[in-house]
N, C-alpha and C positions, 0 to 999 in steps of 0.2 A: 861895527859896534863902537861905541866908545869907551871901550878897555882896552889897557896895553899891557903885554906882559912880555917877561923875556927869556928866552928858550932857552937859558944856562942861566941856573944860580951863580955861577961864577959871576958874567956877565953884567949879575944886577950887583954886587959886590964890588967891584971895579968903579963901577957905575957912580955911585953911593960913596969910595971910597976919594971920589974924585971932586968932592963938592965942599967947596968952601965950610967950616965950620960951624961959621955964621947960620951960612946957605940951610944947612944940614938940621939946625936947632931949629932956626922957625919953620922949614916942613914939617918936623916933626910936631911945633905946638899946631899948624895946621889940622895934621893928620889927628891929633889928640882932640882938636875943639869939631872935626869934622866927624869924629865917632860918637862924643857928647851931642851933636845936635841929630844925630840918626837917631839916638832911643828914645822912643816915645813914652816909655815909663820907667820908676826905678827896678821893674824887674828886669829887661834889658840892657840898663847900666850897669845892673849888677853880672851880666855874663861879659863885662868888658869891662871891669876893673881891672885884671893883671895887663889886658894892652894898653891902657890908659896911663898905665905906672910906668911901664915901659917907655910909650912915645912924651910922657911927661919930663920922667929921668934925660932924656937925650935931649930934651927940648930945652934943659936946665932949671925947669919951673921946680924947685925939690921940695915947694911945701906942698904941690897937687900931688908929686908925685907920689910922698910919703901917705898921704891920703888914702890915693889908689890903692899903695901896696898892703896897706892896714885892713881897707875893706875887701880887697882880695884874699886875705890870709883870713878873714872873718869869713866870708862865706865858703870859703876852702872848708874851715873847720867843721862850719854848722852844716857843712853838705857831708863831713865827713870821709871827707880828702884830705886825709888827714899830709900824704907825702908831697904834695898841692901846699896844702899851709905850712907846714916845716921848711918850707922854703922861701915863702912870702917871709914869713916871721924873722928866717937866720937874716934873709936882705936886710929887713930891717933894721936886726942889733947889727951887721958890719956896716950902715950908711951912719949909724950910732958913732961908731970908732970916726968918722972919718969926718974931721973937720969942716972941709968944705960943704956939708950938708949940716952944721951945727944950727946957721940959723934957721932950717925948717922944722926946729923944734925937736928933734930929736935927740937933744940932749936931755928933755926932761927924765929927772929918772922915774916920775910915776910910768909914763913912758914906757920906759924901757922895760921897767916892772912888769909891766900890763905884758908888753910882747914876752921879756921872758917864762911869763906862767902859759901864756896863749902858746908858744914853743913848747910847752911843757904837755899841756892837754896835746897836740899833735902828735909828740913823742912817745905818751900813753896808748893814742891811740893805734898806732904803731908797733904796740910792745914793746917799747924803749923805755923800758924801768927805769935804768942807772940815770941816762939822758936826761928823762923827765924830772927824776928827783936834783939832778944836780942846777936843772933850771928851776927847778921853785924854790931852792935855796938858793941861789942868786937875787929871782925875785924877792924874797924877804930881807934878803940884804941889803939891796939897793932901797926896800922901804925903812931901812933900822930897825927889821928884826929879825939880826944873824940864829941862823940853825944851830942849836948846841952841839957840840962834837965829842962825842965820848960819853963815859956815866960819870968821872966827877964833874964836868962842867952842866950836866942836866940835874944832877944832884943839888948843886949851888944853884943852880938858874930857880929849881924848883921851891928851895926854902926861901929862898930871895921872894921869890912871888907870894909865896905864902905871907911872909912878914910884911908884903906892901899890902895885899888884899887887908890884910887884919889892920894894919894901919886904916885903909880904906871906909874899913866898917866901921869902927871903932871914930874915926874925927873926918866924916865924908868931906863939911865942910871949906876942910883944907885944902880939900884937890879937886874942886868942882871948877870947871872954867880954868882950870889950868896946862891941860893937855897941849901942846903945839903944833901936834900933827894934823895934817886935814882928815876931817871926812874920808873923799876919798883916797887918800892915802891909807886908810884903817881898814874900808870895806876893801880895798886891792888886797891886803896886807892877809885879811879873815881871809880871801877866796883861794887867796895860794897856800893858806895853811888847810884850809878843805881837801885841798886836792892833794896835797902833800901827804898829810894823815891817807888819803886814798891809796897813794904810791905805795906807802911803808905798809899798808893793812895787804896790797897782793905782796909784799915779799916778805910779809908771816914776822916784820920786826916791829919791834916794841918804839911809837915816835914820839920822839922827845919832845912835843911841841910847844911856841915859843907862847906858852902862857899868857903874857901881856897882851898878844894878838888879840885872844878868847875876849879877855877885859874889858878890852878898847870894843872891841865888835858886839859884847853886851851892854854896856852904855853909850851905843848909835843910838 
């Protein structure tokens, strides 16, 4: 035939461990562009998204590779793998921390936002309550809008809102076109506070939620 394979995984470990750097990176984009050109559709690209991320990562390509790993932690989730996507997702925020992948865009915090709530649905689905709630309040954070902590600072959060709403009504004029945040920064912003309200509503507690989200997400 024309397949080769080798009777100890050692052997191919040795093997691999022996190959120039260089050598080593572009098989890898090799083996990466020679899976992309085997699938004949996007459903078969999509069952070869986490190899793809993998033989990308080694290859050094890290804006494909973060690609990869984004649409693997996606179809992880919507297949309901969930222990599958909690693991695409955590790659994600540690390739986040780590400079040498800054310029594949992983710095963006909408970003990171997105993965940390998509961590967070996985966590749920999981039964990782504490988990999940502590990643959608990171995500809110990194969008600019920190989870209130405790009853006086929900208390303040909450007259505060109240007195900008009535401001609101009262001289709309003033604050129309004024907002700075994106679009998508607001509907990221609404969907982590959806799900967040979810978290708090199974562990029976009362959620403080960060009002302005609601706001921002009724005048999209």
């Amino acid at each position: 035939g024309d397949k080769l394979r080798f009777v100890h995984e050692r052997l191919r470990w040795m093997a691999y461990e022996r190959l120039n750097p260089d050598k080593r990176a572009e098989l890898h984009r090799l083996a990466a562009q020679a899976i992309e050109s085997s699938c004949s559709d996007a459903q078969a690209l999509e069952v070869q998204y986490s190899v793809l991320a993998h033989h990308w990562g080694l290859a050094r390509v890290s804006g494909k590779a973060v690609e990869c790993l984004e649409k693997a932690g996606e179809t992880a989730l919507n297949q309901g793998a969930y222990a599958r996507g909690q693991g695409f997702f955590s790659r994600l925020l540690e390739l986040s921390a780590d400079r040498s992948w800054r310029g594949a865009g992983v710095k963006d915090l909408l970003c990171r936002a997105r993965w940390e709530r998509k961590l967070a649905e996985c966590c749920l689905g999981l039964g990782k309550l504490a988990e999940s709630k502590k990643h959608l309040e990171t995500a809110l954070s990194l969008l600019g809008y920190p989870f209130p902590r405790g009853k006086c600072s929900t208390m303040v959060g909450l007259w505060l809102q109240i007195a900008r709403q009535s401001c609101h009504l009262s001289c709309p004029s003033l604050f129309l076109g004024r907002c700075r945040r994106s679009r998508a920064g607001m509907e990221e912003a609404s969907i982590a506070s959806n799900r967040l309200l979810a978290v708090v509503s199974f562990n029976h507690q009362l959620a403080p939620m960060p009002l302005r989200v609601r706001d921002h997400a009724v005048r999209l």
